[in-house]
TORTORNU-247689 format. One record per residue (C-alpha): x, y, z. Coordinates in steps of 0.25 Angstrom, whole numbers. Layout:
N
<east=X&north=Y&up=Z>
...
This chain:
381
<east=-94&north=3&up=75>
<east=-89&north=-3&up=60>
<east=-81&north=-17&up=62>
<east=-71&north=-10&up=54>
<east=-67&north=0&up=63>
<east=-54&north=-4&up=70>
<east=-48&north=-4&up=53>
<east=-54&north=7&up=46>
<east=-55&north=21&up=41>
<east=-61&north=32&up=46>
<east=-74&north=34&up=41>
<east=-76&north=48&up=35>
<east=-84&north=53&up=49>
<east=-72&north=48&up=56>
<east=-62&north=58&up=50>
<east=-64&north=72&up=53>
<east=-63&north=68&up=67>
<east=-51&north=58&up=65>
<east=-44&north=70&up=58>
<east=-46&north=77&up=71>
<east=-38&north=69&up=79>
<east=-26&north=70&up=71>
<east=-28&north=84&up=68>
<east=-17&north=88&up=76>
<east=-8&north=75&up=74>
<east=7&north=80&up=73>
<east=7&north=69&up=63>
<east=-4&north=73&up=55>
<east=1&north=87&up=56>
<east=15&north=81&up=49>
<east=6&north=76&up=39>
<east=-2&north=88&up=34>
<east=12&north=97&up=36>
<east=18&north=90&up=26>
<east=5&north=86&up=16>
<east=3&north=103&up=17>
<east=15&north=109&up=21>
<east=10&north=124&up=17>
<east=-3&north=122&up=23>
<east=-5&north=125&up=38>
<east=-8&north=116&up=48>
<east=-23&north=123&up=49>
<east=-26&north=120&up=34>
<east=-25&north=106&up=35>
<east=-29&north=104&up=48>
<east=-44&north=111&up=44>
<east=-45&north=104&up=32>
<east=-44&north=91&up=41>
<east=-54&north=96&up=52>
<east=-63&north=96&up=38>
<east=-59&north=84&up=33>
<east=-71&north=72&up=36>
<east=-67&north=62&up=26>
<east=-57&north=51&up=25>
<east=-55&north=54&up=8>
<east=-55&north=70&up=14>
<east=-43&north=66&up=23>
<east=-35&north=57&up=13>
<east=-40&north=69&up=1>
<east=-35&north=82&up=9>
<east=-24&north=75&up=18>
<east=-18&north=61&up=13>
<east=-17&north=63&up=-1>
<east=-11&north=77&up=-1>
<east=-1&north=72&up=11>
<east=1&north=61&up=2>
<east=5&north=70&up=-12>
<east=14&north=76&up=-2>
<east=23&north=61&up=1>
<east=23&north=60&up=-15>
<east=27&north=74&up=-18>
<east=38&north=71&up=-6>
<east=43&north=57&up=-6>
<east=42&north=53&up=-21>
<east=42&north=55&up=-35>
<east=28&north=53&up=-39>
<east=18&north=44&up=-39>
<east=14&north=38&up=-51>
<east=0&north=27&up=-54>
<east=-7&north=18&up=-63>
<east=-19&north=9&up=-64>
<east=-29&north=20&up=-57>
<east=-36&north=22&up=-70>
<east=-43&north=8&up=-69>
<east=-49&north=11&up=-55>
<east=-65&north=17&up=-55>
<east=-69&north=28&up=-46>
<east=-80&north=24&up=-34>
<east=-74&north=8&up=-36>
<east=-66&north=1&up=-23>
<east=-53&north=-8&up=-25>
<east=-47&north=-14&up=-18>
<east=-33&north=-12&up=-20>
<east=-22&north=-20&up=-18>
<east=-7&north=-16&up=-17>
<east=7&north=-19&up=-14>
<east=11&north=-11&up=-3>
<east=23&north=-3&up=-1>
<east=21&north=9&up=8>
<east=12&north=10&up=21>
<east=4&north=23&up=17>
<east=8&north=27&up=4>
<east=1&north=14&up=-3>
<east=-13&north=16&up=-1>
<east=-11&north=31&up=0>
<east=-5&north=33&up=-13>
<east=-16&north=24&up=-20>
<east=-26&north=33&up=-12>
<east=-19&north=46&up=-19>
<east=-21&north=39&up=-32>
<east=-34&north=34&up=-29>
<east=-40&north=47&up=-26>
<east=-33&north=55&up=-37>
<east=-40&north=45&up=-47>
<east=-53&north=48&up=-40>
<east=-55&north=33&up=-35>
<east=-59&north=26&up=-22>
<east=-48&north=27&up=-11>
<east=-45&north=17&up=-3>
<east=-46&north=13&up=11>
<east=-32&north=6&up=13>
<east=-27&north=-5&up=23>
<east=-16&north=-2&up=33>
<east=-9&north=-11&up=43>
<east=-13&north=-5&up=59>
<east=1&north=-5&up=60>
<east=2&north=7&up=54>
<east=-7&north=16&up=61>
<east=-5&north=12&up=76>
<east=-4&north=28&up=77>
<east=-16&north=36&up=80>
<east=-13&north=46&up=69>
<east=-9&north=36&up=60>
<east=-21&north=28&up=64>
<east=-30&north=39&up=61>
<east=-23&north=44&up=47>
<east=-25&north=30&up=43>
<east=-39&north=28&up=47>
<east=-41&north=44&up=39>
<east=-34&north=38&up=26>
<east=-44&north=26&up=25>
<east=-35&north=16&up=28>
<east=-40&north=3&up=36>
<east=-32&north=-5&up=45>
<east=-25&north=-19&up=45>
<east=-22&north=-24&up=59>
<east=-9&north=-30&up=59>
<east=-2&north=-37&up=67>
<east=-15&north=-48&up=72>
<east=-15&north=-63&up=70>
<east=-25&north=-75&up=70>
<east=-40&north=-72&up=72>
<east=-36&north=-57&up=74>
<east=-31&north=-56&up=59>
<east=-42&north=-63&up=54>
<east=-50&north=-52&up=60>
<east=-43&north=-41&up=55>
<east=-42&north=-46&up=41>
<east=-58&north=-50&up=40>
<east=-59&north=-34&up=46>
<east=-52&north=-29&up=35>
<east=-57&north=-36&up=25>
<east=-70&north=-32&up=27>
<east=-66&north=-18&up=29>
<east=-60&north=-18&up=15>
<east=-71&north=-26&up=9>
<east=-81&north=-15&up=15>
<east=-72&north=-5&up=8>
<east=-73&north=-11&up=-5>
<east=-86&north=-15&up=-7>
<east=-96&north=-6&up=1>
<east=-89&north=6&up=3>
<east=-82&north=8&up=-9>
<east=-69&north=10&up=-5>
<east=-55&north=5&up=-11>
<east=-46&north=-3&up=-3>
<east=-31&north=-3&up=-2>
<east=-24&north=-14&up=5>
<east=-10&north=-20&up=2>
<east=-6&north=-33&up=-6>
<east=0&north=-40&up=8>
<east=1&north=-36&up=22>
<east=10&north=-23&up=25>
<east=20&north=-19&up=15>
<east=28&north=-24&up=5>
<east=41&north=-24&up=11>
<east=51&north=-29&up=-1>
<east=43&north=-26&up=-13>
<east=36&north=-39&up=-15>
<east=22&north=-36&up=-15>
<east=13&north=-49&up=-15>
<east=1&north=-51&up=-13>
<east=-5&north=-57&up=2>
<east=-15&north=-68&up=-1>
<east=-17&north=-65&up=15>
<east=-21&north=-49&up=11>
<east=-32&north=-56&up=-2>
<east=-37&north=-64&up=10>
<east=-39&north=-54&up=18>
<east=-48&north=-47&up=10>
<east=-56&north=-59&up=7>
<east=-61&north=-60&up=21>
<east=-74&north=-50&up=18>
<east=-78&north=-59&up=7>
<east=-91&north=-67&up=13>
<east=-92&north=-78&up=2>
<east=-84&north=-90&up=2>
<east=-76&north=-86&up=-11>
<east=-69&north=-78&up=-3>
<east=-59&north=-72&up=-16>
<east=-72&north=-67&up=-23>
<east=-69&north=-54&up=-15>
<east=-61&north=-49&up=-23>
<east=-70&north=-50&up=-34>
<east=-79&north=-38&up=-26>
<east=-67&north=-29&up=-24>
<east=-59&north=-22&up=-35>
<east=-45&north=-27&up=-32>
<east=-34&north=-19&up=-37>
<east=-18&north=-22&up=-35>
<east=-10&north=-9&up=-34>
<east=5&north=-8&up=-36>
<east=13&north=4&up=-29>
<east=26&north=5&up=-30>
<east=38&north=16&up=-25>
<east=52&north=19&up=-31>
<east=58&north=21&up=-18>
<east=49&north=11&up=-6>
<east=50&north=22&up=6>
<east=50&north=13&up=16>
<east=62&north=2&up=9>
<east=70&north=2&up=19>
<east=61&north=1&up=30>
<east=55&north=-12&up=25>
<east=70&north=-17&up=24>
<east=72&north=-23&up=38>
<east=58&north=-29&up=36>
<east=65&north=-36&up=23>
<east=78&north=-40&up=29>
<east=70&north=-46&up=41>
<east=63&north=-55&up=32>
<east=75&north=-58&up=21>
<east=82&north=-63&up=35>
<east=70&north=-69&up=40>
<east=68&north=-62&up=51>
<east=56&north=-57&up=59>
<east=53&north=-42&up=55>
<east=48&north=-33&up=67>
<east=44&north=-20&up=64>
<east=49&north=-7&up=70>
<east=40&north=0&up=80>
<east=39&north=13&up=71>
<east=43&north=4&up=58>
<east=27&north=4&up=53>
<east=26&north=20&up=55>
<east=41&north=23&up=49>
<east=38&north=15&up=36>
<east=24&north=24&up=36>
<east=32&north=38&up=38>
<east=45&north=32&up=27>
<east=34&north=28&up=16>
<east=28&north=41&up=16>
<east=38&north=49&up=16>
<east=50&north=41&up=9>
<east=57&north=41&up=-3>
<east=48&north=34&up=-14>
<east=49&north=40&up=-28>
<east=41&north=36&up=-37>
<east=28&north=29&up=-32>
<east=18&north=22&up=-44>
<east=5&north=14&up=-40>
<east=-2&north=5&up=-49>
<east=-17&north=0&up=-50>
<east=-16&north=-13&up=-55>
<east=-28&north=-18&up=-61>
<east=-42&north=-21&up=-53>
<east=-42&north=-35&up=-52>
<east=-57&north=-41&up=-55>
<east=-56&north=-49&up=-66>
<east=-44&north=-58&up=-62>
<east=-50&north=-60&up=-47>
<east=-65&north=-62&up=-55>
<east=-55&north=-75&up=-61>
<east=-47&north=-80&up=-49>
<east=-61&north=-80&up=-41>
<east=-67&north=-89&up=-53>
<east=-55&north=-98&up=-50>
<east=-58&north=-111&up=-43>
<east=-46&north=-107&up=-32>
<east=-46&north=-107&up=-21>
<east=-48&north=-95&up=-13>
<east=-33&north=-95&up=-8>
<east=-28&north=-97&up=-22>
<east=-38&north=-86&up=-28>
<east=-31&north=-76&up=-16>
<east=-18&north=-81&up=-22>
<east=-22&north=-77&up=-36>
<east=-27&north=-63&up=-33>
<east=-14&north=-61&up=-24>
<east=-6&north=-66&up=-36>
<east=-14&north=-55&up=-46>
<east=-13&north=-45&up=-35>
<east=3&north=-45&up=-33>
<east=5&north=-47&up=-50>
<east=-3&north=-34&up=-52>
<east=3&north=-27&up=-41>
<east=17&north=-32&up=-48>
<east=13&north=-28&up=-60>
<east=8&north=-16&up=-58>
<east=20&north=-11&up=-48>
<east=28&north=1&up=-54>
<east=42&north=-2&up=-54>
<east=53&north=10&up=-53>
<east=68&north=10&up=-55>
<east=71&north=6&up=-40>
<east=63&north=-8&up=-41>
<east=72&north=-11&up=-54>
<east=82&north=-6&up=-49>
<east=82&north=-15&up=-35>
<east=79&north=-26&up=-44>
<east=93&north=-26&up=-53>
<east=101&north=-23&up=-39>
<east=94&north=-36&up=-33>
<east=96&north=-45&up=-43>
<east=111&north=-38&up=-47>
<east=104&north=-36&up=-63>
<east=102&north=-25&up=-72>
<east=88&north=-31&up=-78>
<east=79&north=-18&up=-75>
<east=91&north=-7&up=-78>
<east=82&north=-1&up=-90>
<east=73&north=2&up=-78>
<east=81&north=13&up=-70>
<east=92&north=21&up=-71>
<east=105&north=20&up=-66>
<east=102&north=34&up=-57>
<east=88&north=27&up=-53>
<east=98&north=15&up=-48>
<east=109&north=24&up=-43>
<east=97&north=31&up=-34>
<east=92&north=17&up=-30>
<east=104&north=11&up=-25>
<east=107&north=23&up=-17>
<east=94&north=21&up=-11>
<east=98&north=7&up=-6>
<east=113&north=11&up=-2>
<east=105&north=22&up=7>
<east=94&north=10&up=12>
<east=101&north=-2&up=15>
<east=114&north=-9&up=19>
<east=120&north=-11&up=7>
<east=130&north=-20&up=14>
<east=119&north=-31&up=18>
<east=115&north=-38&up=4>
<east=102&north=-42&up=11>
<east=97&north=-27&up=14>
<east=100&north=-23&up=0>
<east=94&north=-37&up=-6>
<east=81&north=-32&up=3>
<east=79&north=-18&up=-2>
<east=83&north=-22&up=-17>
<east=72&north=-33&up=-15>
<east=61&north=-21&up=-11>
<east=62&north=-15&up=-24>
<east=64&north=-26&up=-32>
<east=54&north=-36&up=-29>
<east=44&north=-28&up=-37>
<east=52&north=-29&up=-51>
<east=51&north=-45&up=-48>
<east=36&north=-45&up=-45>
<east=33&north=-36&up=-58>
<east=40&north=-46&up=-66>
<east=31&north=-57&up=-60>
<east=19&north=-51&up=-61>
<east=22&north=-47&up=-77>
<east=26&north=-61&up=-78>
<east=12&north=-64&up=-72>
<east=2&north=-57&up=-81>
<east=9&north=-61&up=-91>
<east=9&north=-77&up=-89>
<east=-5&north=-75&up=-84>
């Protein structure tokens, strides 16, 4: 028995026979009709029943299914920063988050095409209260954040996973994903949790708690959409909190935002590596901070490369002039592109209640606003 068995992957003896308990899954089965839909069922299904590894399974299976969602629901996927990353060397990477499963899966799809470590990747037990999903999770190296626990219990849960991920990074070899902030970014606003920094700090043994981060490689990502897929299911999520209310989730909300940001509209979709961060966290650990303020620091760093860095498209510019009632990014779309985009929130929202509209304008604005404060960061810095 490992201490990390209630949150992690399979390991590689594990899958063969993890494989044959879903075999004949009518959701795996869905799966693999559309990843190979002129292959027969038997084709697939016999590669799988001589599949024993996990990177077999996310090669053969997850990466083709997942060319298939591009090819499908978007206009392409486009990249940069990969070129800085060495082969055989663990990051931990740190990202804003937008989509459920396309996130991490999508930087695993790059990873690999670039022949570099992929990662094993956080993901909140929420998500995979189903068995299958339970399992395809545990198949595509992901390890779980328990959700939903308080007090002593939370502390537990987050020394747990810090370990975990600091096993992955420094004995194993293996990259880690984990978002920038618990869950989702819900109105484009991606910052930083100094809670999330903290988190990882719990495996560190010495008293200086932040000189962690000077073992791990850490590396802000940026990845944006044109079209988010899941917009206007985050919106009654927004509206609840612009009112100030208590937000209660739908019992199938969690696994209808999962379905929608696969297979939703997204166009164009760019991820960015932002540069490995071990010089300026070699110069906030020198500081004489304290370790809150050093955690402050590196979250600061973290969101203004991550700002930086974000791939802005017509539809961000676009939400930014009709939020603010302007014309300052006009040279940045056309007037079909904001035609297109407008329809889009005609079809989405209740044009009629200024606060709905507000809210979903917000979503793909708030990025334009961060881009300029982080620009404006590096350059008084």
């Amino acid at each position: 028995m490992s201490k990390f068995d209630s949150i992690r992957p399979f390991y590689d003896a594990e899958a063969n026979p993890a494989i044959m308990q879903i075999l004949e899954d009518p959701m795996l089965e869905a799966m693999m009709s559309f990843t190979f839909p002129h292959d027969r069922t038997q084709l697939w299904k016999e590669l799988m029943r001589h599949t024993h590894s996990l990177r077999d399974f996310q090669i053969n299976f997850i990466y083709p299914g997942l060319m298939k969602v591009l090819e499908k629901s978007s206009d392409g996927l486009s990249t940069g920063g990969f070129e800085q990353l060495e082969p055989n060397t663990p990051y931990l990477f740190i990202s804003n988050h937008r989509d459920i499963i396309l996130d991490t899966s999508l930087l695993n799809a790059c990873l690999y095409e670039n022949g570099l470590v992929m990662t094993t990747s956080a993901i909140g037990d929420n998500l995979i209260k189903k068995p299958f999903l339970h399992t395809l999770s545990r198949l595509s190296r992901n390890f779980a954040i328990k959700r939903g626990v308080s007090g002593r219990d939370l502390f537990e849960s987050s020394k747990l996973v810090s370990d975990y991920i600091s096993q992955s990074l420094l004995k194993e070899n293996r990259s880690v994903w984990t978002a920038q902030r618990e869950g989702r970014t819900k109105d484009g606003n991606d910052i930083t949790q100094k809670g999330v920094l903290k988190m990882l700090t719990l495996a560190e043994e010495s008293k200086d708690s932040f000189s962690y981060f000077e073992k791990v490689n850490v590396v802000p990502v940026s990845i944006s959409y044109e079209y988010d897929p899941t917009d206007m299911l985050k919106m009654p999520e927004l509206l609840a909190k612009a009112r100030d209310e208590k937000y209660v989730k739908s019992e199938n909300e969690d696994f209808l935002n999962l379905l929608r940001g696969i297979m939703g509209t997204k166009k164009r979709i760019h991820i960015q590596v932002n540069k490995i961060l071990n010089s300026e966290i070699k110069e906030i650990s020198k500081s004489e901070l304290s370790q809150s303020d050093k955690l402050n620091q590196l979250a600061n760093l973290i969101d203004r490369e991550i700002w930086t860095g974000y791939k802005l498209w017509p539809s961000n510019y676009i939400a930014h002039d009709l939020l603010y009632g302007q014309n300052e990014y006009a040279n940045h779309y056309s007037e079909t592109e904001k035609a297109d985009f407008e329809r889009r929130i005609a079809s989405k929202v209740n044009t009629a209640i200024p606060e709905e509209v507000k809210s979903y304008l917000a979503m793909y604005a708030n990025p334009v606003n961060n881009q300029k404060l982080g620009i404006e960061s590096c350059q008084s810095s």
